[in-house]
N, C-alpha and C positions, 0 to 999 in steps of 0.2 A: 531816917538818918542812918539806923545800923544797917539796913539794907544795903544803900549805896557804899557806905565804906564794906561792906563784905564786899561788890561786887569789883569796886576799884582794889582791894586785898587778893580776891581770886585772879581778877585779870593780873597782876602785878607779879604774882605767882606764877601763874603759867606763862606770860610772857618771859620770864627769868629760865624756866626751867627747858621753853622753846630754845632759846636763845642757849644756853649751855650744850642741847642736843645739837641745834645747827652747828658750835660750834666743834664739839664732840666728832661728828662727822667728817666735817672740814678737815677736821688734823688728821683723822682715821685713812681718810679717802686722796688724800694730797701723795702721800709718794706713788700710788697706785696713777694718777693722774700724770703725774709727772714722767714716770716709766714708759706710759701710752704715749705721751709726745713725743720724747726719745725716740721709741720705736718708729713712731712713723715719720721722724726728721729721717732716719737712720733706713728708713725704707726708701724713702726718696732720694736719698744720695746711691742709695746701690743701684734702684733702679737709674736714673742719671748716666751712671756711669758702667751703664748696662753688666752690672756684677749678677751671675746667674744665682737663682735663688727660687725655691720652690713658691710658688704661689701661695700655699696654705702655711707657709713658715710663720711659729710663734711667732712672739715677739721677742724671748730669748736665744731662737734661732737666728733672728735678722743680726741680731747684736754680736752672737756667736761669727756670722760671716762677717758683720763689718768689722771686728777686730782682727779678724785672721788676715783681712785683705785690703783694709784699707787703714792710712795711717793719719792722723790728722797733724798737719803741720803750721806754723805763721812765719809767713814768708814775706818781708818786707810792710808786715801790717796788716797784710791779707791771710785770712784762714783759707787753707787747699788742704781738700780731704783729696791723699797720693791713693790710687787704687795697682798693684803690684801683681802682677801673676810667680806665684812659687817659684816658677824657674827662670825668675826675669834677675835673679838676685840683686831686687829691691829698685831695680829703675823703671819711672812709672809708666805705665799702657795708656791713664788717663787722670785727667784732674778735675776736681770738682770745684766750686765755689757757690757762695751765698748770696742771691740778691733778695732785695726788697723792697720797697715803697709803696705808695699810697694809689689805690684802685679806685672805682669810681663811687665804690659803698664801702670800703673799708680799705684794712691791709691786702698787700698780696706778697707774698714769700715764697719762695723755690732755691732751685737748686741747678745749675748751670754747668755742664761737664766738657773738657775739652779733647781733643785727641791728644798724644805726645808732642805731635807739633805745634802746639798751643794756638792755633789756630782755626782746625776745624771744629767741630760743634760735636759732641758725642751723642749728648740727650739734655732735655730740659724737661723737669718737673714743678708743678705747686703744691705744696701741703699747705699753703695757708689762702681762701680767696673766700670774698664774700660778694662776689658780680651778680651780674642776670643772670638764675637759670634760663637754659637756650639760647643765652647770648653771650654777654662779656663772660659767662660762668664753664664755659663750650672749651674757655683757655687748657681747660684741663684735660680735656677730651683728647684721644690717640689721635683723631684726624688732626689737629692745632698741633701737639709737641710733635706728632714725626715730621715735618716739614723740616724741623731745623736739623734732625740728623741731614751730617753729610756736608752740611752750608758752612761758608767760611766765614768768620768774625772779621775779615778784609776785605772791605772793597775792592774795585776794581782799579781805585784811585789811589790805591797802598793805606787807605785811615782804616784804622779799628772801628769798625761799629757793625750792625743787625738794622737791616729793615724791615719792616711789618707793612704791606703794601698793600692797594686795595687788588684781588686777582684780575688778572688780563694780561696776556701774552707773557714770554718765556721771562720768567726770574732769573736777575742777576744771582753772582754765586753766593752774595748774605742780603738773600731777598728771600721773603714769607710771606703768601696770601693773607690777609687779614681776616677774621671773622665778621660775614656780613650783618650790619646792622648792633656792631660792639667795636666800631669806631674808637671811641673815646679808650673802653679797655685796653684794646688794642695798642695806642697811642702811648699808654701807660705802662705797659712792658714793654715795649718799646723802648724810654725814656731809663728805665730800669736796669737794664741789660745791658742797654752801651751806659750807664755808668758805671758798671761792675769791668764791663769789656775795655773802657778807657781807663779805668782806676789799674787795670792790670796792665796793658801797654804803656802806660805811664813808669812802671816801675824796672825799676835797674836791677833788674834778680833773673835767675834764669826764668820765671814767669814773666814773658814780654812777648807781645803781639806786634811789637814794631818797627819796621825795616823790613817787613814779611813781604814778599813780592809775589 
């Protein structure tokens, strides 16, 4: 009998004293954690909007350039990180915005950057996906986001939207090969993108894609 109550007393003990360490940690390690997602939200908007930036840059240097150059503003409901060249005195080169939703294994989140005329595509980034490696996962990959430098958020038919098409023969001008055999991915940013693209031609602010011809 005194066996077992020690041994249920030992466990009860170090289970307590685990549980204090875990959570000891947690709080230890939480602003460090948090800093790192920062940085790398903050990496993906520069990059986006193609802000030059050394490769091996901290992470206090990434933060160093996005404050210098870029501003974060809400504009009609919408957050637009403005990115400004010094001697533009403060009108923007390009704009960024936030999309997200739901991918075929989890979240996916990025970052979606415009020209000044709010209609061609600067860069599109993900910091956040959990797809197929070699497949829906590929979204991240330089060959997938360069496609959409250059490509117009308008149709040929004057509506706002991005299509992700299966490849074969020449792309209209907001037309992008899809990734073979991540269909569904694909489908999914897709679906993503013109609702960020439509939520902004929707709106009465100088951010508008609509009337664009």
């Amino acid at each position: 009998m005194k066996s077992n109550l020690y041994v249920l007393g030992y466990a009860a003990v170090l289970g307590t004293v685990c549980a204090l360490l875990l959570t000891a940690s947690a709080n230890f390690t939480a602003p460090y954690i948090a800093d790192n997602a920062r940085a790398e939200e903050v990496l993906n908007i520069l990059a986006a909007l193609n802000v030059p930036f050394q490769a091996d840059a901290s992470s206090e240097q990434l933060l160093e350039i996005f404050n210098t150059n870029v501003r974060e503003q809400s504009r009609e409901g919408i957050t637009i990180y403005e990115y400004s060249l010094p001697q533009s005195k403060g009108k923007p080169e390009a704009v960024a915005v936030r999309f997200s939703g739901p991918g075929l294994w989890g979240p996916i989140k990025g970052f979606l950057a415009l020209e000044s005329d709010m209609k061609t595509i600067r860069g599109i980034t993900f910091y956040e996906q959990e797809e197929t490696p070699g497949l829906g996962g590929e979204i991240v990959s330089p060959a997938f986001r360069e496609q959409f430098i250059g490509k117009s958020i308008v149709g040929e038919d004057g509506k706002a939207g991005i299509v992700i098409r299966r490849s074969g023969g020449k792309a209209a001008r907001n037309e992008v090969d899809a990734i073979t055999g991540a269909t569904m991915t694909c489908d999914k940013v897709e679906a993503m993108l013109n609702a960020v693209i439509k939520n902004i031609a929707g709106k009465k602010s100088k951010i508008k894609v609509q009337n664009v011809k």
